[in-house]
N, C-alpha and C positions, 0 to 999 in steps of 0.2 A: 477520372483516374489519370495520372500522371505518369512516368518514364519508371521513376523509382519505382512506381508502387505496382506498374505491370513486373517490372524487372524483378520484384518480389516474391510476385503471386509466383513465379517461374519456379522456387525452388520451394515455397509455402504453400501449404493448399488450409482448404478451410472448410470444416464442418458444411457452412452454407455460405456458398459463393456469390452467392446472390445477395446475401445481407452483409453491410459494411460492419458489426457487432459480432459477428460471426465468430465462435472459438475457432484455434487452430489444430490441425490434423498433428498428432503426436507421431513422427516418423522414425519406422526405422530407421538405424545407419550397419553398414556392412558389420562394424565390429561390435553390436548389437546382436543381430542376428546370428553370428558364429557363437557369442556367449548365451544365447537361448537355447541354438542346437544343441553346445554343451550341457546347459540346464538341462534340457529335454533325455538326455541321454542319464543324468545323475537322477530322474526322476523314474524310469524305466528300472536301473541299476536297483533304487530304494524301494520299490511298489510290488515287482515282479522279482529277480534277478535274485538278492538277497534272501526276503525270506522262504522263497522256495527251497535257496541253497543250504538255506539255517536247520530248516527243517530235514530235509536232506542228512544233514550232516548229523543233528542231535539223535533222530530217530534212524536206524539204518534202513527202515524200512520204507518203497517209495510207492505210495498211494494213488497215485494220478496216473497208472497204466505206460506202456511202452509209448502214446504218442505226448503223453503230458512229457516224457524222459525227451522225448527228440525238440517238441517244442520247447522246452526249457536252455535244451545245448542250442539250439538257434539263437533262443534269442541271449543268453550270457556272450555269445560269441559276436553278434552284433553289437550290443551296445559299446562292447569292450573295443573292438577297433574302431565303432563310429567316432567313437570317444578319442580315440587316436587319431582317426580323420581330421576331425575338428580341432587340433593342436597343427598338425600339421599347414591347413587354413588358415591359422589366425598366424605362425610365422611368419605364412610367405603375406600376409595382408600387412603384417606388422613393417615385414620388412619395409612393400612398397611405400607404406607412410610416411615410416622414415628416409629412407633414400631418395625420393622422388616424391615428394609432397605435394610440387606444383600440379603434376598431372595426377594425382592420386583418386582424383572426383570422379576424374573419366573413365581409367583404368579400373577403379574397384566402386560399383555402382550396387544399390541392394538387386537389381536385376538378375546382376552378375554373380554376385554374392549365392542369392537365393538357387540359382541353378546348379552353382559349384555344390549348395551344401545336400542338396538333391541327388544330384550326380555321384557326391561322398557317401550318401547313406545308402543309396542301391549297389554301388559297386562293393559295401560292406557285406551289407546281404545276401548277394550273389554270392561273394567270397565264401560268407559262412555256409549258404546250401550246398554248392559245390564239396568245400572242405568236409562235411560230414557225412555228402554223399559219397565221395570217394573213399572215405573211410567208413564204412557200412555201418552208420550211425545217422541217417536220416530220416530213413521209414520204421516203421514200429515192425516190419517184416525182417529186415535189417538188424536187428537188434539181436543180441545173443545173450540171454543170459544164464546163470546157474541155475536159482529158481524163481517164483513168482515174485514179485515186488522189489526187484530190484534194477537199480539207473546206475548201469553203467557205462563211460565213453571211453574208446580207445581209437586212440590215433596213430599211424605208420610212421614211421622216422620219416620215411621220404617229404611226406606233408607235416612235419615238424622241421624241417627245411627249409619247407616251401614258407612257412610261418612265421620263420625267424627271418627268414631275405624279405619279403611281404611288409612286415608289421613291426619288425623293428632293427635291421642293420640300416634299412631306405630311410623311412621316416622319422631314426635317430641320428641320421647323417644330414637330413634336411632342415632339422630343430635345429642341433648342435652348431651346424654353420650359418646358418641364416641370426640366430641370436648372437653372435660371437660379430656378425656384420653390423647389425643393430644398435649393439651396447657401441664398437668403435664410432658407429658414424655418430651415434648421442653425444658419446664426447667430443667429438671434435664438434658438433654445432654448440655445446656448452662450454667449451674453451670458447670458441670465435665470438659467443655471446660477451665472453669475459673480457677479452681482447680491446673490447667497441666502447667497453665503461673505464672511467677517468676517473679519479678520485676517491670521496666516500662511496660514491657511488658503484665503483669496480672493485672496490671489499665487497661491500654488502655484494654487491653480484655473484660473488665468488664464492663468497662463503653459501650461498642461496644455493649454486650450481655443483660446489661440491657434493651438499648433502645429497643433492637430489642423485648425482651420480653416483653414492656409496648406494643409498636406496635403491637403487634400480639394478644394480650390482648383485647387492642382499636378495633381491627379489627373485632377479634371474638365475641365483645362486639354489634358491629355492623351489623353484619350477625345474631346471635340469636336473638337480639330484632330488626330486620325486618323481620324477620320472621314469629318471634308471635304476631307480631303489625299486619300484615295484615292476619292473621290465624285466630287468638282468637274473634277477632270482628264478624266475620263472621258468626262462629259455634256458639256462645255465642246469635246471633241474629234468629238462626235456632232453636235451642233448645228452644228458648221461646214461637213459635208458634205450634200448630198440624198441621200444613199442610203449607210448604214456597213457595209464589208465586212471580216469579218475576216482579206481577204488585205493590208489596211493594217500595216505594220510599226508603225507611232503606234498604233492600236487596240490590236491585242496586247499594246502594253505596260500602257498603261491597263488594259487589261481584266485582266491580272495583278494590279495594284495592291487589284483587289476582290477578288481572290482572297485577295493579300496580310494584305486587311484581315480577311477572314475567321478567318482563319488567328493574327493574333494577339489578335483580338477576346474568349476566353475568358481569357485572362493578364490584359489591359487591365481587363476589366469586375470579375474577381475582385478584384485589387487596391482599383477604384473604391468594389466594395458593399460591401469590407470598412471602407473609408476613412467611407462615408456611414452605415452602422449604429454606427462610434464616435461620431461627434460627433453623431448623432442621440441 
């Protein structure tokens, strides 16, 4: 074996390393794994999340007792910010790619990746037991209601607050400028691309690099206002009342919309990070 082909194996690996015929090992990459976690969260969202809530909603009546009511608010409340996690992830990953490319290998490793998105869904969780236990909505002891078979959540201003600072003024101020950095720096490496071409060849460049830049534009156009379209309603709807119960017909629908956005959020982001690694 030669220089090259150690130099290979280094970032290759291989079913059987010991056999020169050997298939190769299908590897993650960092921004693989953030659009799985995603996947994984629009999978929870579709299996668990919704038609419990459907149900819920169609029949007033709720079946599965005070701990199926708490287990259900757990986990709506988890996916929904995991889900938010994982946006907030692939910005700041997005950004490094773009801005810093050379080091990009070393800095965002699936090592690194895998613990961040680890570390993103427990501190989700935590947030969510916390939040419900503080608002006496966690144990089925906990639970108050009128009469038998009914699920319902109520949450204190104060931790409606704490929700909107939490979940989305932070991580709608970290999207918002970290993309706005992104699209700049794409176009200037797609001017300077332009710059470097001479003749037929710096048309067709340009013409190649503008599209790609309306594209990624459209894209990102697309992912911030779905974002705040199913965000802003929501809190906007919380903040008006003292105390948000989800026997409000207005909440539930909101509170769908994050579901919603869950739900198309791996489509949305796949398209984006394919749009933002071209014209990178």
């Amino acid at each position: 074996m030669d220089n090259t082909d150690h130099r290979q194996n280094i970032t290759v690996q291989y079913c059987f390393p010991d056999n020169n015929s050997s298939c190769r090992k299908e590897l993650h990459t960092p921004t693989n794994l953030l659009i799985l976690s995603l996947a994984a969260v629009d999978l929870l969202v579709g299996l668990i999340g919704m038609p419990l809530s459907i149900m819920k909603f169609i029949d007033s009546c709720w079946y599965l007792g005070k701990l199926g009511c708490c287990i259900l608010s757990v986990i709506n409340a988890l996916v929904v910010s995991a889900s938010l996690c994982n946006l907030v992830f692939i910005a700041v990953e997005r950004y490094i790619a773009v801005t810093d490319p050379l080091l990009y290998s070393t800095r965002i490793t699936v090592c690194k990746m895998s613990m961040m998105i680890i570390l993103g869904w427990s501190f989700c969780l935590l947030f969510a037991i916390m939040y419900f236990y503080f608002n006496d909505n966690l144990l089925p002891s906990q639970i108050s209601t009128r009469c038998y078979g009914e699920c319902v959540v109520s949450v204190k201003f104060s931790w409606v607050i704490v929700d909107l600072v939490v979940f989305f003024l932070a991580p709608c101020s970290v999207i918002l400028v970290l993309y706005s950095i992104i699209f700049n720096v794409a176009r200037r490496q797609a001017r300077t691309v332009r710059a470097v071409k001479n003749g037929a060849s710096m048309k067709h460049g340009a013409k190649l690099s503008s599209a790609s830049e309306t594209k990624a534009a459209k894209t990102l156009s697309i992912v911030v206002f779905v974002y705040l379209a199913c965000w802003i309603p929501f809190f906007i709807n919380s903040l008006s009342v003292e105390s948000v119960t989800s026997k409000s017909i207005v909440w539930t629908v909101f509170a769908w919309l994050l579901s919603i956005n869950s739900s198309v959020n791996p489509l949305i982001y796949a398209i984006f990070l394919s749009m933002v690694q071209k014209i990178s």
